[in-house]
TIKOL-851470 format. One record per atom (N, C-alpha, C, O, CB): residue in one letter; z, y, x. Coordinates in steps of 0.05 Angstrom, whole numbers, plus 5000, padded with zeros to 4 digits. Glycine has a CB too. Example, Ala and Ser with C-alpha at 12.3 -4.5 7.8 and 13.67 -1.06 7.14 Angstrom:
2
a515648865264/a515649105246/a515649345264/a516949345285/a518149115226/s514249555257/s514349795273/s515750015258/s516150235268/s511449885282/
END
This chain:
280
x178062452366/x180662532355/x182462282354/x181762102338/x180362662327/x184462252367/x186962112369/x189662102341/x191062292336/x188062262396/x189761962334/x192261862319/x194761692323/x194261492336/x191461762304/x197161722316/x198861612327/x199961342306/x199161352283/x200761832336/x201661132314/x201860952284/x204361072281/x205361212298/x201760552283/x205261042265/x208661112259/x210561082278/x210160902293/x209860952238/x211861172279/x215061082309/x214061172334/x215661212352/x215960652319/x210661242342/x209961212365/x211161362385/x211261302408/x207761222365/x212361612372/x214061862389/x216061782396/x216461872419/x214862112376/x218061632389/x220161522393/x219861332417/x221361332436/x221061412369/x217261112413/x217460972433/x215661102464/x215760952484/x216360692420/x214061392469/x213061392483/x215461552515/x217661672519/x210761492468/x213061452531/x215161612554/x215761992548/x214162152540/x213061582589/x218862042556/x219262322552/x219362402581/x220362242597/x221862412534/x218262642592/x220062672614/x218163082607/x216363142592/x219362392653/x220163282632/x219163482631/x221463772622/x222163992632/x216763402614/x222163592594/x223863842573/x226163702576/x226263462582/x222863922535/x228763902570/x230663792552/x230863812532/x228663902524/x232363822555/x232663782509/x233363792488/x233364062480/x233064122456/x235463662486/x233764232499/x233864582494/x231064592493/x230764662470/x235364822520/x229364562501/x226364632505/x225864802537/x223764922544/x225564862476/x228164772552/x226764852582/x226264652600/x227364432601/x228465042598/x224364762616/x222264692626/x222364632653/x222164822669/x220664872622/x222864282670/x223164212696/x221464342711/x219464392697/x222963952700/x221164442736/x220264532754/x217964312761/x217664062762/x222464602774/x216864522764/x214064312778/x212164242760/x210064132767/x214864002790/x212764312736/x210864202713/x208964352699/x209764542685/x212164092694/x206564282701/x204764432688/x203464432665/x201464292659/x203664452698/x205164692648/x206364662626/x203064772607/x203264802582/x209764872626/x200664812618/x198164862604/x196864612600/x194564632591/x196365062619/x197664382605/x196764082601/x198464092572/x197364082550/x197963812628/x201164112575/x202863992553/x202264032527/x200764232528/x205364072555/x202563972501/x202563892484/x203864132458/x206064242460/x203663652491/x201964182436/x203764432417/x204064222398/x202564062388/x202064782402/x206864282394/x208564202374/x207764372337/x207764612331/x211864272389/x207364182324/x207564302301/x208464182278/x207863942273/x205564382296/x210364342259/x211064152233/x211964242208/x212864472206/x213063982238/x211864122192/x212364122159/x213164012153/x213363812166/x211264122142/x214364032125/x215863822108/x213563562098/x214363332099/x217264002079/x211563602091/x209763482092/x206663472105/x206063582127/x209863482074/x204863352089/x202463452096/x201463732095/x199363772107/x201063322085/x202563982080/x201364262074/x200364352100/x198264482101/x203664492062/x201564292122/x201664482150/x198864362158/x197364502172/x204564452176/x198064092150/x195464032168/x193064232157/x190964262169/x194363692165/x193764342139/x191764642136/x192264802157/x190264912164/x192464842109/x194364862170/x194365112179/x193664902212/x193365072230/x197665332172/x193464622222/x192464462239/x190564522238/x189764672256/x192764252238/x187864422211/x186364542218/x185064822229/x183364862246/x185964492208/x186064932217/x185165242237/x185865282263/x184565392281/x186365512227/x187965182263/x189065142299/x186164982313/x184565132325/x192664852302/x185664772312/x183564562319/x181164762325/x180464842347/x182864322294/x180064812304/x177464982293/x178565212323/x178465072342/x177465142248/x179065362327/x180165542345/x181365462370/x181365662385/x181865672332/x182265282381/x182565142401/x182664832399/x184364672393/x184465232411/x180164822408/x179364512407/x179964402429/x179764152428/x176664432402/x180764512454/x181964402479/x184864352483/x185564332507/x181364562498/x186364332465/x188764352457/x189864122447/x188864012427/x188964532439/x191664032460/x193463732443/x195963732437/x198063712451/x193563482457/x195363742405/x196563762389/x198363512366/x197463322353/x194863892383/x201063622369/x201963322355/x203963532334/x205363732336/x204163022381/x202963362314/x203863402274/x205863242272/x205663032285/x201563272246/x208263302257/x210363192238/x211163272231/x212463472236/x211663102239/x210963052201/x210563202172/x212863072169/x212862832173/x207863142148/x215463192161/x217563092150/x217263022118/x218163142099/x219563282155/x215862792121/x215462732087/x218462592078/x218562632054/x212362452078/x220262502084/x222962442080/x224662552073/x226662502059/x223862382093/x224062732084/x225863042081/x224863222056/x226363382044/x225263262112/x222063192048/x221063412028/x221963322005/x223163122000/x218063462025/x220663631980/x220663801994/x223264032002/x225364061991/x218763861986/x222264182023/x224564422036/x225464562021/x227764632021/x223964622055/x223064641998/x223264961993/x224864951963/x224365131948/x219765141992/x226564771955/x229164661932/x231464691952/x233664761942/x228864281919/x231364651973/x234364591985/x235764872000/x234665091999/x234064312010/x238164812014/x239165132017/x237865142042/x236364972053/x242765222017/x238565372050/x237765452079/x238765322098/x237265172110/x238165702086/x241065322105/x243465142119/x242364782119/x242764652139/x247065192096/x241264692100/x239564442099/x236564452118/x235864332138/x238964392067/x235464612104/x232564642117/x233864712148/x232464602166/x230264932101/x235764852158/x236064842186/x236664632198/x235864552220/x237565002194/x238064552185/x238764182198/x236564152204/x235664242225/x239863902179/x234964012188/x233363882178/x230363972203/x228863822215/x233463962144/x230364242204/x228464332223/x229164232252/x227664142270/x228464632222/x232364282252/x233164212281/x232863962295/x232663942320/x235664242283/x232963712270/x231563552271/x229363432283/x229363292303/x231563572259/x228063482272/x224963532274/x223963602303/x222263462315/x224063772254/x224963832313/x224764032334/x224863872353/x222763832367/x226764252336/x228363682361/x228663552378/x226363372384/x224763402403/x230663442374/x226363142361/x223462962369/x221363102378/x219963022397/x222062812345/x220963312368/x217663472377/x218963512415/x217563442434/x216863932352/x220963612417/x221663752450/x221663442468/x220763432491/x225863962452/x222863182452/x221462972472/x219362952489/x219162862512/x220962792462/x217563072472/x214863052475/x213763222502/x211763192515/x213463152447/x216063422507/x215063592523/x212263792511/x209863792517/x214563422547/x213663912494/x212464032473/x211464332491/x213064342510/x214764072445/x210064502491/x209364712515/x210564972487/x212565112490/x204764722531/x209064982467/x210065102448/x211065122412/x210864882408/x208865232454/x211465182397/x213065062372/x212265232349/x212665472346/x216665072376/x210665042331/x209265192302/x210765102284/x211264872281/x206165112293/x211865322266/x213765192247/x210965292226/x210365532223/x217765322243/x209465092215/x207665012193/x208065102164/x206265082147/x207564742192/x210065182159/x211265232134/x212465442135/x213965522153/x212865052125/x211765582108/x213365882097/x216865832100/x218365992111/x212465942058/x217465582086/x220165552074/x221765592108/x223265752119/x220665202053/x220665392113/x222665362143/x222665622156/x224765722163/x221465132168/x219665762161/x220265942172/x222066112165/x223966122182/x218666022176/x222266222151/x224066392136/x226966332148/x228366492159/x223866342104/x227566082143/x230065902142/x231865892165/x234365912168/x229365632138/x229265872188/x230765692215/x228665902245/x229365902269/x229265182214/x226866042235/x225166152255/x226466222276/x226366082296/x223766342248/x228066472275/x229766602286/x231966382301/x232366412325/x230966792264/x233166202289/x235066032298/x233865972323/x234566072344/x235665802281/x231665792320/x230765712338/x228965832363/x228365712384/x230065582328/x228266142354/x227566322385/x230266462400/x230166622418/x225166612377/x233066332386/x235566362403/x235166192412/x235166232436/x238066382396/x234665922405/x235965672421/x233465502437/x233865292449/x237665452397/x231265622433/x229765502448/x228465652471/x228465892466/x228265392431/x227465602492/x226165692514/x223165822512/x222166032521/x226165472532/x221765562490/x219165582489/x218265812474/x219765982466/x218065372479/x215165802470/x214466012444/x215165852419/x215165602418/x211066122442/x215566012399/x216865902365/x214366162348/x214466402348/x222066012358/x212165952333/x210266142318/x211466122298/x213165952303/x207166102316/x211766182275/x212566212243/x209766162230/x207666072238/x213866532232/x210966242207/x208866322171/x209566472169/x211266552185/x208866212141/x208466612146/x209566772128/x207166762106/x205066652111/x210467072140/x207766882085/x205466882061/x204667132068/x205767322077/x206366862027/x201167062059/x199667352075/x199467542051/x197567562036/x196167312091/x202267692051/x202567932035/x201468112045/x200668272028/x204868012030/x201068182066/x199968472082/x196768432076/x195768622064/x200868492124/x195668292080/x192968312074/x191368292051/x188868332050/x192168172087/x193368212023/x192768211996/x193568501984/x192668611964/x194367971982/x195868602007/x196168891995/x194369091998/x193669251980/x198269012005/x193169082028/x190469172035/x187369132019/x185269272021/x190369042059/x187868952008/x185368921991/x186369061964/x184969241954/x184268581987/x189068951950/x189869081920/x188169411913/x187469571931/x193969131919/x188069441894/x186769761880/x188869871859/x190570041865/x183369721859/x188369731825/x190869891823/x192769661806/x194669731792/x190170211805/x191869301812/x192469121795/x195069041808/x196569181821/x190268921791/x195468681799/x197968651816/x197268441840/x194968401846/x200668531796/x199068341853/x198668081867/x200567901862/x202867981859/x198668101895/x199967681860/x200367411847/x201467271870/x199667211886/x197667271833/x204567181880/x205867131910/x206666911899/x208966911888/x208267351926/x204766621899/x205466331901/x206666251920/x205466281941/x203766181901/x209166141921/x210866001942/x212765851921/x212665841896/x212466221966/x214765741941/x216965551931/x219465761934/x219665931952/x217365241952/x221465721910/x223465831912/x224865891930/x225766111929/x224465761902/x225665711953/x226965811980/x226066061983/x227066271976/x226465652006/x223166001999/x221866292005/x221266461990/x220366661999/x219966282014/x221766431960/x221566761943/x223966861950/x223667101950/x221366771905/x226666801956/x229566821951/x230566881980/x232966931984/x230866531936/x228666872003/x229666882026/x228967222045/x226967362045/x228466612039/x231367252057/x230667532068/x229767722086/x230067952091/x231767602069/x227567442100/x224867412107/x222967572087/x221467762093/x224267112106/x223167512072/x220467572051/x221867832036/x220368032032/x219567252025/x223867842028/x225468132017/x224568352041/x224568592036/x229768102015/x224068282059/x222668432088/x220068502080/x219468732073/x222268232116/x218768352081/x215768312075/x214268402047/x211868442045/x215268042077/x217068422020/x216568552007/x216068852001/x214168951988/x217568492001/x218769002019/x219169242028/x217069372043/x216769612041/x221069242040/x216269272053/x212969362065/x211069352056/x209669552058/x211969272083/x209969082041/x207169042028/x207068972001/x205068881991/x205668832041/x210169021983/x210368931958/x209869101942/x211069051922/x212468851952/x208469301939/x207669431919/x205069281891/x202669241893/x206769671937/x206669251873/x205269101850/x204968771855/x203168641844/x202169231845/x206568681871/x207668381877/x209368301862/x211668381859/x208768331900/x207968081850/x210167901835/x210367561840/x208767371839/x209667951803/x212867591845/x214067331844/x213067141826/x213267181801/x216767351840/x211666861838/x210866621829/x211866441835/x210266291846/x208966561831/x214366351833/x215266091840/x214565831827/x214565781803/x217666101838/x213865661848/x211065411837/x213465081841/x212464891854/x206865401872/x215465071834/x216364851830/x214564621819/x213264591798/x218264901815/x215164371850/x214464201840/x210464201841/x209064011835/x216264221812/x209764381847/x206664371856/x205964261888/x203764171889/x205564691854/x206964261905/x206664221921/x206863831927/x205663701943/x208064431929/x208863741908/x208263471905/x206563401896/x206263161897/x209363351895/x204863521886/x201563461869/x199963321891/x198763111889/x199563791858/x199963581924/x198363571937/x199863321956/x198363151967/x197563851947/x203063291959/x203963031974/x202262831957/x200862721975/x207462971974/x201862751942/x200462561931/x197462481926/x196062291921/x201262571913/x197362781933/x193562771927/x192462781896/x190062751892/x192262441939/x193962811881/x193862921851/x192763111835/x193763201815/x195462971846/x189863191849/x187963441843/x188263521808/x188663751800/x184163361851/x188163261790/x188463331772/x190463361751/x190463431727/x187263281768/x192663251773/x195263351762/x196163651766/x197563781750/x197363181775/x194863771794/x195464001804/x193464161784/x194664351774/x195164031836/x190864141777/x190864281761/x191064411737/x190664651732/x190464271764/x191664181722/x193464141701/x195864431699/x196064611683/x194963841707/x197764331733/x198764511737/x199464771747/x201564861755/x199064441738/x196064901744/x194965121758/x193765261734/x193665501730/x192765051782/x192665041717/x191865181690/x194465331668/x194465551656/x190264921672/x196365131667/x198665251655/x199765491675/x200665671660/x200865021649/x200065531691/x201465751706/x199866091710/x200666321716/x201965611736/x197165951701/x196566151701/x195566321676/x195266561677/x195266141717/x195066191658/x195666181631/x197966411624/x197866521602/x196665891623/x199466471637/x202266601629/x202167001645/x203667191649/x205466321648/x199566921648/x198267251672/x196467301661/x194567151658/x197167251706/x196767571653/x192867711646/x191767821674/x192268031686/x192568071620/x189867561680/x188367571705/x186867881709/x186368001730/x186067321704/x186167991679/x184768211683/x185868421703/x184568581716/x184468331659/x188468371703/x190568601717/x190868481751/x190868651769/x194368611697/x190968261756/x190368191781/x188868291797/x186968411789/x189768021782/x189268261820/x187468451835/x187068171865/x185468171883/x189468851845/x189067961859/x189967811895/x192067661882/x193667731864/x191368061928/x191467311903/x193567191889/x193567061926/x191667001941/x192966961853/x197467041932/x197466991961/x198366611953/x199266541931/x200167241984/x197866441975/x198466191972/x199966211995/x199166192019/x196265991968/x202266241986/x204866242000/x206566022004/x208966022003/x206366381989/x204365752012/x204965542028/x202965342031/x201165302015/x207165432019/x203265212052/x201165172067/x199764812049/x197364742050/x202565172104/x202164672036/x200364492012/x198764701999/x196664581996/x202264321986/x198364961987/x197665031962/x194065151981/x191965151968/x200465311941/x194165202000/x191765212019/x189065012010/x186665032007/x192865112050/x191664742008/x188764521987/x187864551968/x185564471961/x189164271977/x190064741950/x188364721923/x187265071923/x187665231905/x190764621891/x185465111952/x184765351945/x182465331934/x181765551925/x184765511964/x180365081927/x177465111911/x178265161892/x177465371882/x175564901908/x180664961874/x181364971848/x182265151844/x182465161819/x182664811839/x183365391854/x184965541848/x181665771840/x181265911820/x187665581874/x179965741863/x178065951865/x176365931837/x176066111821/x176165931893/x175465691833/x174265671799/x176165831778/x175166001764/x174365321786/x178665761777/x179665831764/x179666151756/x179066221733/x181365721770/x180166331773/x180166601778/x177266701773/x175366551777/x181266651806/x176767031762/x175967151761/x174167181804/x175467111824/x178167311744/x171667281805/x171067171826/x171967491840/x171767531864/x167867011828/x173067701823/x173067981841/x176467911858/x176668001881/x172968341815/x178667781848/x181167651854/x180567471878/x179367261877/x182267491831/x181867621903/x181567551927/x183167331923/x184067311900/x182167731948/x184067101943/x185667011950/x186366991989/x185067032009/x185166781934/x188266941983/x189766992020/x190666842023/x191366762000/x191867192032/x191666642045/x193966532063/x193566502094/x191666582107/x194666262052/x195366392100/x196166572128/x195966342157/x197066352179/x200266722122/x193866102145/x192865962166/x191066072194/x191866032217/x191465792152/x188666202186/x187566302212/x189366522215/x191066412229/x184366392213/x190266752211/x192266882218/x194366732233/x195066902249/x193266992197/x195666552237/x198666352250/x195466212274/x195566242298/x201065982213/x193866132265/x192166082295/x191466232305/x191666152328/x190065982297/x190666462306/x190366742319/x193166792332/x193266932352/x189567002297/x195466692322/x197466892335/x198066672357/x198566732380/x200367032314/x198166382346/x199166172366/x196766122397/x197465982417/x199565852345/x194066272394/x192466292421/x193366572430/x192966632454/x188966272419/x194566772412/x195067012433/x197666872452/x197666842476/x195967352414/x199766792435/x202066692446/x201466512475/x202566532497/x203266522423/x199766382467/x199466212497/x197866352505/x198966412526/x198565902501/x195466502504/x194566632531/x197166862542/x197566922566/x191366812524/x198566942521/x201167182545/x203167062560/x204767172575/x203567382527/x202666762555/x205766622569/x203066412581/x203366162579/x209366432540/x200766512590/x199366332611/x199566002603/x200865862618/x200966382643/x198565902586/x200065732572/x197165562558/x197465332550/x202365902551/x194265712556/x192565572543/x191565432565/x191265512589/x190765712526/x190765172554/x188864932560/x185665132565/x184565302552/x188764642528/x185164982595/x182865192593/x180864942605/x178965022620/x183165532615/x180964652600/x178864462606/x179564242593/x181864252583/x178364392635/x178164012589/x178363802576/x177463802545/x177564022533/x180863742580/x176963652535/x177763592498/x181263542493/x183163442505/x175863212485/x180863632474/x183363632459/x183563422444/x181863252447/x183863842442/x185063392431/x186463122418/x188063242387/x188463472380/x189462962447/x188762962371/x190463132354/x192062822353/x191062592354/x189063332322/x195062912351/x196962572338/x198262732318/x198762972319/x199962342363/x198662512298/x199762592265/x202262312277/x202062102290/x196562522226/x204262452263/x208062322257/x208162382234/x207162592225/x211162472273/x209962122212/x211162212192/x213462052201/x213761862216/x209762172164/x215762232182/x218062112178/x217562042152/x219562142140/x220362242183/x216261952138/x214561772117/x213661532114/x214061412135/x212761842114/x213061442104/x210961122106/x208161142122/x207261342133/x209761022072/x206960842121/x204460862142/x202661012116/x200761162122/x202860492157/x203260972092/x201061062073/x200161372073/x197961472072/x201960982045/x203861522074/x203461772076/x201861872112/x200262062117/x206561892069/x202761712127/x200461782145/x197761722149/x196561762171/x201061742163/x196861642133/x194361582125/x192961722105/x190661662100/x194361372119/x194461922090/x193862162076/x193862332097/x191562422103/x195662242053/x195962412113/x195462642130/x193062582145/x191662782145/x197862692149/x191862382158/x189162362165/x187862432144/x186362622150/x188462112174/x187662352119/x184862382102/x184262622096/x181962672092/x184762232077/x186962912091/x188263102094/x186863282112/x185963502103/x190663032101/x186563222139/x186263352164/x182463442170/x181263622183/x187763112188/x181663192155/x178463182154/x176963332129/x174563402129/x177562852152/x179263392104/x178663512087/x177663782091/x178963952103/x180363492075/x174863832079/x174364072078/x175264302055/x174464292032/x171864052081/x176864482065/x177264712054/x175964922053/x175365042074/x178764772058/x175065032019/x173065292026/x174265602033/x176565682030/x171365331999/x172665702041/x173565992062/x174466182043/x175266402051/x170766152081/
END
């Protein structure tokens, strides 16, 4: 497994894409490279499952730690901000485009399967499959304010919101930028403190930092209270995507490079991050 030092995207050779994301002639675009990113480290959860599921695959991360976090700011920001991002990733000659995060998706998804050529995978919080398990309790929908408030998810409600309630987790997700297990649970114990678990039935982790604190979260809970998020689901959909657009790597080892628009330190969490084991 390959790592990159900071700046290295900037300084490597581009050739292949433009700035739109289409694709020079002649190039063979099942070598090239999936783009993936977040405001921070959260998305290397949903990396890992990508990896674990296609290990022949090379793959390059950036974590807009500069920018975080998304899910405070308006929509109209997080699109900048994605568009951003996007460009550096399309240097790369990127083959296809994981937006790692609930917030953005919501935000900019759509924007960008107008304006780009390639495939564009999303998030979403895995409401559909916590509804499927619910009986007659509620479900517990952790995310960041953007994405409770966005009409993305007012979608997603209308379909799988029956006995869903809104958890907006301000400010938790910096726990996990930092690596702060026992700050986060601190701030997992008070939040949940304020719910009679008895009535729970499913609690969704409706962003891809809160994926880390799924052990802590699992002690915490009653053990009949499923929990969901929507990492192997977004890897399942990003190998269907490239096998329909002829598009998967079908020899070699794969690779992985981590970018921050952060410090060398924060990329040195996203490595320590990436090796972390998360339980199932």
């Amino acid at each position: 497994m390959r790592f990159t030092e900071e700046g290295e995207f900037d300084k490597m050779q581009t050739a292949g894409y433009g700035k739109d994301g289409k694709q020079e002639k002649g190039m063979n675009q099942a070598k090239d490279p999936i783009g993936i990113f977040d405001s921070g480290v959260g998305g290397i959860s949903a990396l890992q499952a990508m990896v674990r599921l296609l290990p022949q695959e090379h793959f390059l991360y950036y974590g807009d730690r500069a920018n975080a976090p998304y899910g405070t700011k308006s929509t109209e920001e997080v699109i900048r901000l994605v568009r951003e991002v996007t460009g550096k990733l399309l240097e790369r000659r990127i083959k296809a485009l994981v937006i790692a995060c609930n917030t953005a998706t919501g935000a900019a998804a759509s924007t960008l399967r107008r304006e780009l050529t390639i495939p564009v995978i999303g998030m979403e919080p895995a409401l559909k499959p916590a509804s499927e398990i619910r009986k007659s309790g509620s479900i517990l929908v952790m995310a960041t304010p953007l994405t409770l408030r966005q009409e993305k998810f007012a979608r997603l409600m209308e379909k799988y919101g029956e006995g869903a309630v809104k958890v907006p987790c301000v400010g938790l997700m910096e726990h996990v930028e930092q690596e702060d297990w026992d700050g986060a649970r601190a701030y997992l114990e008070q939040l949940f403190a304020g719910y009679d678990l008895r009535k729970v039935d499913a609690v969704v982790l409706g962003c891809t930092h809160y994926v880390f604190l799924k052990g802590i979260i699992r002690n915490m809970l009653p053990e009949r209270i499923a929990i969901t998020e929507g990492s192997e689901g977004t890897a399942r959909q990003l190998k269907r995507v490239l096998a329909r657009n002829r598009l998967l790597a079908d020899e070699g080892e794969g690779c992985v490079e981590l970018e921050t628009s952060g410090t060398q330190e924060e990329l040195e969490r996203m490595k320590r991050l990436l090796n972390l084991e998360i339980p199932s």
